[in-house]
C-alpha positions in Angstrom: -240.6 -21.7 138.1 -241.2 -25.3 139.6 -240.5 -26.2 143.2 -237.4 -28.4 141.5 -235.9 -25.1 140.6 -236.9 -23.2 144.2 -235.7 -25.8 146.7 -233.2 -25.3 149.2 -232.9 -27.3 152.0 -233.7 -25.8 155.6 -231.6 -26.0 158.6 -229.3 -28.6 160.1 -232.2 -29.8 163.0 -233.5 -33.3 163.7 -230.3 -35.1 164.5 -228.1 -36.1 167.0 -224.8 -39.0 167.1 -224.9 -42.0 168.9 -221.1 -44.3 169.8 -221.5 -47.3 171.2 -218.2 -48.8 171.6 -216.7 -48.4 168.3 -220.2 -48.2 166.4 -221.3 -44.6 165.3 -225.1 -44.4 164.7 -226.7 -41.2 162.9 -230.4 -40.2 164.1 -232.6 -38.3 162.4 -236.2 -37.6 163.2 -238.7 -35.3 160.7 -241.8 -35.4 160.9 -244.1 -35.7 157.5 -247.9 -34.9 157.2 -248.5 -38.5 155.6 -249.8 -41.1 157.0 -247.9 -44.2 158.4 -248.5 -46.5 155.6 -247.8 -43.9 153.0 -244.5 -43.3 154.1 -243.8 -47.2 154.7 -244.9 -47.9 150.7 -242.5 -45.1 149.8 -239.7 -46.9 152.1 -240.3 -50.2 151.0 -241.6 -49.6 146.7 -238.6 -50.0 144.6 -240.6 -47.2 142.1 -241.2 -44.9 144.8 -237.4 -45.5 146.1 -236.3 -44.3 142.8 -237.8 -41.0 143.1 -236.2 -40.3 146.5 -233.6 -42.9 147.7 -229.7 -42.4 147.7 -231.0 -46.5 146.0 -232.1 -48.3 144.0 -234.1 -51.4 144.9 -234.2 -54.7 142.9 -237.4 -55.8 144.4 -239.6 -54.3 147.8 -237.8 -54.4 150.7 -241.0 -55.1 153.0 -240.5 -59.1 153.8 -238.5 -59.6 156.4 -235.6 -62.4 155.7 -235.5 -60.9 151.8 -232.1 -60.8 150.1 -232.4 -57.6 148.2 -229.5 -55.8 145.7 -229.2 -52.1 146.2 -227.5 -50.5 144.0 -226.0 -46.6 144.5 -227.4 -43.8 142.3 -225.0 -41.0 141.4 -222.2 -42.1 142.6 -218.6 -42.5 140.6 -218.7 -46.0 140.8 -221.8 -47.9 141.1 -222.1 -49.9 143.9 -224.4 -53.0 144.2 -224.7 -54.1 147.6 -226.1 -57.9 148.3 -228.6 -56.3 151.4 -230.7 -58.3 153.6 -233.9 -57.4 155.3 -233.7 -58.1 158.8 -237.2 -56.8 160.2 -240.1 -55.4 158.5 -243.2 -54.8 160.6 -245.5 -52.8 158.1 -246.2 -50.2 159.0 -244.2 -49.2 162.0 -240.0 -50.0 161.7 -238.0 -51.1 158.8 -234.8 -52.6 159.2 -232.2 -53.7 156.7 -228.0 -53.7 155.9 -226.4 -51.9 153.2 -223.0 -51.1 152.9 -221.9 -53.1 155.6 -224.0 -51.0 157.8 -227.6 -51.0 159.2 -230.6 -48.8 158.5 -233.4 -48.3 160.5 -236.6 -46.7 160.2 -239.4 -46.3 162.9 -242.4 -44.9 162.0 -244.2 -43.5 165.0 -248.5 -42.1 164.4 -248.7 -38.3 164.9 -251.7 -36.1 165.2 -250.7 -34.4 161.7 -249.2 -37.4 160.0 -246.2 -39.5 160.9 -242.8 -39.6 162.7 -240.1 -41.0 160.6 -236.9 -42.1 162.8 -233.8 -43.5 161.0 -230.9 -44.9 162.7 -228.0 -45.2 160.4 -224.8 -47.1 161.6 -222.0 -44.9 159.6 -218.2 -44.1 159.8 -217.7 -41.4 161.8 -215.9 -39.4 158.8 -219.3 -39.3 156.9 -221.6 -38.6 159.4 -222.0 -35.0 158.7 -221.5 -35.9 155.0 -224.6 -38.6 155.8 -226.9 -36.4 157.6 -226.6 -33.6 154.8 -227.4 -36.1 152.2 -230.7 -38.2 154.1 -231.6 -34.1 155.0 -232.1 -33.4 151.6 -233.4 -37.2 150.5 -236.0 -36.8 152.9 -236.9 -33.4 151.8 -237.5 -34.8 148.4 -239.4 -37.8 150.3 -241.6 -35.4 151.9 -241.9 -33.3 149.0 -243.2 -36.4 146.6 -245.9 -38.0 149.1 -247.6 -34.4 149.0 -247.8 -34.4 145.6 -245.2 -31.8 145.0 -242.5 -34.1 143.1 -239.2 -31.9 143.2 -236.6 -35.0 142.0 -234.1 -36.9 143.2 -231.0 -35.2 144.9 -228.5 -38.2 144.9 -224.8 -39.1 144.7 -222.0 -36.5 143.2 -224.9 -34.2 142.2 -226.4 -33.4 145.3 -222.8 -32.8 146.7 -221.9 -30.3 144.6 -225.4 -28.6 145.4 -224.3 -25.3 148.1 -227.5 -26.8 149.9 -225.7 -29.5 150.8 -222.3 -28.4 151.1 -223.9 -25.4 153.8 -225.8 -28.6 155.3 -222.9 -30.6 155.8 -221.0 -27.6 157.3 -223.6 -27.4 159.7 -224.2 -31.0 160.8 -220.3 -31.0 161.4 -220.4 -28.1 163.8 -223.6 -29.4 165.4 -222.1 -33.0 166.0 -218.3 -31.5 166.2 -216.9 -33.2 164.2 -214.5 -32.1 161.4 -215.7 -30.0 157.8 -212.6 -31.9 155.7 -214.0 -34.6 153.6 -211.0 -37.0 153.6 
């Protein structure tokens, strides 16, 4: 059987919340065995986005200024958000808007490889519903720069995955924050 068939995500660890004022802010570190500029291509690539991302990219997202569309994968309805780059220094942080929120992603040299850092401004109802899902897209990140391509885990198909659903219970109790997802 392939990895695809054998992967379940590992425990809730790596993140913490963040309020400022009314702004709620998702963290989570991982560290990956890749180097910096490995892990910036896959960031910034619309093809290597497509094999990871909860995204898709209609051109590279590593110009600061750049007006890109990025459009939902898996979702019921698709949505195509206008997204605007707003800092890209290759190969350490990565900052753009999507869904009238901001990602960001610092990538910090490690003795074995790199640490990624991403700073998600999110509702504070989807934050353990957000955490879950980056978990497991960074899972499949890591997973594809090594070589070991396990697919895409996106959208209504990764939330009906009990890898998810046992990750989302966890980063609720971690952060306390309610399990319902209304």
């Amino acid at each position: 059987m392939s990895t695809q068939e054998h992967y379940s995500p590992g425990p809730a660890i790596g993140a913490r919340i963040h309020k400022v004022g009314e702004t709620w802010t998702l963290v989570l570190v991982r560290e990956l065995s890749h180097t910096r500029e490995h892990v910036w291509s896959a960031l910034t690539d619309p093809a290597q986005l497509r094999e990871w991302a909860p995204f898709d990219a209609d051109q590279s997202l590593a110009t600061a200024g750049a007006s890109v569309q990025l459009t939902t994968v898996g979702a019921p309805q698709t949505l195509v958000s206008e997204s605007t780059v707003t800092r890209a220094d290759a190969p350490s942080v990565l900052e753009f808007t999507w869904g009238g929120g901001t990602l960001r992603w610092e990538l910090d040299a490690i003795t074995r490889g790199t640490r990624l850092t991403l700073w998600h401004n999110i509702n504070r109802q989807y934050i353990a519903m957000g955490a879950a899902g980056w978990h497991m897209c960074l899972d499949v990140l890591d997973h594809l720069l090594g070589g070991d391509a396990i697919g895409r885990r996106v959208g209504m198909g990764m939330m009906t995955d009990p890898g998810w659903q046992r990750l989302r219970a966890e980063y609720a109790k971690l952060f306390e924050l309610e399990t319902s997802t209304s």
